[in-house]
C-alpha positions in Angstrom: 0.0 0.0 0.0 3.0 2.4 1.4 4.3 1.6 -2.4 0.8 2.1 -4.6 1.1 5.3 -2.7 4.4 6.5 -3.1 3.7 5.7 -7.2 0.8 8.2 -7.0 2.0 10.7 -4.7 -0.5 9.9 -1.6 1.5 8.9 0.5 -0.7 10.3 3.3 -4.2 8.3 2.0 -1.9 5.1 2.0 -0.9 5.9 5.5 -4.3 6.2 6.2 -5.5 3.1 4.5 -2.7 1.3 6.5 -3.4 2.6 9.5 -7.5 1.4 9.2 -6.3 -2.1 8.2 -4.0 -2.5 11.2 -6.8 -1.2 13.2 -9.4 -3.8 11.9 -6.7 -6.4 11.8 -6.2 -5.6 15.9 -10.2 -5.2 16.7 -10.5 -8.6 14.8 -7.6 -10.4 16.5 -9.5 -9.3 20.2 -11.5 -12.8 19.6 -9.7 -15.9 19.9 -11.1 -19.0 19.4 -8.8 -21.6 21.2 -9.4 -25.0 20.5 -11.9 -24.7 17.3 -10.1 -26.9 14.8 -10.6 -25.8 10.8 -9.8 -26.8 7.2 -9.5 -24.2 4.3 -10.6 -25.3 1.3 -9.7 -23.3 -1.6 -10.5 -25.7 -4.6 -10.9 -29.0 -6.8 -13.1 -31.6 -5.2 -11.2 -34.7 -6.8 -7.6 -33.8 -4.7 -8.3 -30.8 -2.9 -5.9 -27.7 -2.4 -6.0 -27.1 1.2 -4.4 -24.5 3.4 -0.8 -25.1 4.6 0.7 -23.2 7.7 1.2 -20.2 5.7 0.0 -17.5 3.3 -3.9 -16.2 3.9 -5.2 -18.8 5.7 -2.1 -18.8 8.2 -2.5 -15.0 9.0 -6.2 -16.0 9.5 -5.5 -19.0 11.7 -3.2 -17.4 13.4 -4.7 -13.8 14.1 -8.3 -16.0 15.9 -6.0 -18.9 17.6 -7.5 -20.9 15.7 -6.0 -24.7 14.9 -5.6 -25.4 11.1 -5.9 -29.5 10.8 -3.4 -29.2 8.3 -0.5 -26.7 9.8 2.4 -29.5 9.7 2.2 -28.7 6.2 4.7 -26.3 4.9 3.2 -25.5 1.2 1.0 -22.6 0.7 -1.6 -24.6 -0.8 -0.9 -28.5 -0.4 -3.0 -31.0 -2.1 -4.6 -33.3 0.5 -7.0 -35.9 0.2 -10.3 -36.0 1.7 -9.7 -39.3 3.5 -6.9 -37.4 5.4 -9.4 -34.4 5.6 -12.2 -36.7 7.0 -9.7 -38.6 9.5 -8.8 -34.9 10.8 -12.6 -34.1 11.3 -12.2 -30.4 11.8 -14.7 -28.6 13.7 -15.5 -25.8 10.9 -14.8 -25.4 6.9 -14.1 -22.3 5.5 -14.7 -22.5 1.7 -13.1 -20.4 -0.8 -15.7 -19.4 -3.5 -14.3 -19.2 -6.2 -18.0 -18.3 -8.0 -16.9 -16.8 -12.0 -19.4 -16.0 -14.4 -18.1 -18.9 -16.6 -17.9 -21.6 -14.2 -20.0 -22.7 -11.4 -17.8 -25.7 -10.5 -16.0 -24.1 -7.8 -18.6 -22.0 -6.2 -19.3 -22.1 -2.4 -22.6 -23.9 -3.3 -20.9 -26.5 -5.7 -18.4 -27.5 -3.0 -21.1 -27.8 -0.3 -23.3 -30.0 -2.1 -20.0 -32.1 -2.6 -19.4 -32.1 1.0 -23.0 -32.7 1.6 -23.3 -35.8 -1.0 -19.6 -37.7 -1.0 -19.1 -40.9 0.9 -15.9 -39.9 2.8 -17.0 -36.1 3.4 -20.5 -36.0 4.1 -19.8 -38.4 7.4 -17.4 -35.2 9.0 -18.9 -33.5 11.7 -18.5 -30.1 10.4 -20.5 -31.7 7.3 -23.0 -33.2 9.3 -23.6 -30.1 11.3 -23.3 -27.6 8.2 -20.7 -25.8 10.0 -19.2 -23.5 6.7 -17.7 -20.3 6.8 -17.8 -19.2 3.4 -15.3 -16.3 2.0 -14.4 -15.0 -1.7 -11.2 -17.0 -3.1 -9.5 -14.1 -3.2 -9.5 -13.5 0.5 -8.0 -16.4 1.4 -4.8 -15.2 -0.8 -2.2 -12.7 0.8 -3.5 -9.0 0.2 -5.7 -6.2 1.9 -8.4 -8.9 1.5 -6.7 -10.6 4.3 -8.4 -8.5 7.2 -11.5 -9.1 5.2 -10.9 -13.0 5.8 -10.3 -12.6 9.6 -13.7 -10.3 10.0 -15.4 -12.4 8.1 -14.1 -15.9 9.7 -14.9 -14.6 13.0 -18.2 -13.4 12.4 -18.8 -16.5 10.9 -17.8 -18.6 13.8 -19.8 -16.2 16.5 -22.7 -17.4 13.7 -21.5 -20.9 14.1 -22.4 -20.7 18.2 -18.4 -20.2 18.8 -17.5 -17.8 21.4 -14.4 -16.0 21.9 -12.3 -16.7 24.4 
C-alpha cells in the first residue's frame, strides 16, 4: 500500500488506508477461538488444495487462535485428500468461493453439495452439522483482503455458536 502510494503521490491516503487495516486487523484479532479446529478449502473436489501453515489462511488461523488440521504442512496450498481431511474431522470449513461468471464448479454452493453428498465427506462433523464459513477465493490469498478473511471468519464462527475466548 505504502508503495501504490508513493507511485501516485498519496502517501498520506496510503498511511491512512494502513493505518485502518492495522486497526481492523487488531479489533478482529480481540476474539480468539482456542481449541476450534478448521480446514480451508480453496479448490478442486477430486484432490483438494488445502491451506498449509502459511499465506492467507495462516494470517487467518493465526490472528483467531485458531487450529488449522493441516499446519504441519509447509506448502501454501498443499493437495490433500479428503480421506486425510475426513480422518482430521475439523470442527469448521471455510470454503473459498471461487463463484466466475463462466464456471460454477468451484462455487461455495458447488463445494457444499459435494461435501453434503460424497461418501468420505458427508460423514465429517462439520459436514453433518453444516458448520461453513464461506469467503471469496481471493481473501483467502495474501492482500488487503486478508483483514476481510479474519472479520469475516470470525463473524462466521460467532454465527456458528463459537464464542471468543
Amino acid at each position: 500500500m505504502r508503495d501504490l502510494a508513493a507511485l501516485t503521490g498519496t502517501e498520506e491516503r496510503g498511511e491512512e488506508v494502513v493505518s485502518s487495516l492495522r486497526e481492523r486487523l487488531e479489533a478482529a484479532s480481540r476474539a480468539q477461538f482456542d481449541g476450534v479446529s478448521v480446514f480451508y478449502w480453496f479448490a478442486n473436489a477430486e484432490a483438494p488444495y488445502g491451506a498449509g501453515c502459511c499465506g492467507g489462511p495462516g494470517i487467518v488461523t493465526r490472528a483467531l487462535g485458531l487450529t488449522n488440521v493441516f499446519e504441519e504442512e509447509q506448502a501454501e496450498w498443499p493437495q490433500i485428500g479428503w480421506e486425510s481431511i475426513a480422518a482430521a474431522d475439523p470442527d469448521v470449513l471455510v470454503i473459498g468461493d471461487l463463484t466466475r461468471k463462466s464456471q460454477t464448479a468451484e462455487s461455495a454452493r458447488a463445494k457444499i453439495a459435494f461435501l453434503e453428498s460424497n461418501p468420505v465427506t458427508r460423514r465429517m462433523t462439520a459436514v453433518r452439522e453444516k458448520r461453513y464459513v464461506l469467503l471469496p477465493g481471493a481473501a483467502l490469498n495474501p492482500s488487503l483482503r486478508t483483514v476481510d478473511a479474519v472479520e469475516t471468519v470470525a463473524e462466521g464462527l460467532r454465527g456458528l455458536g463459537y464464542e471468543p475466548s
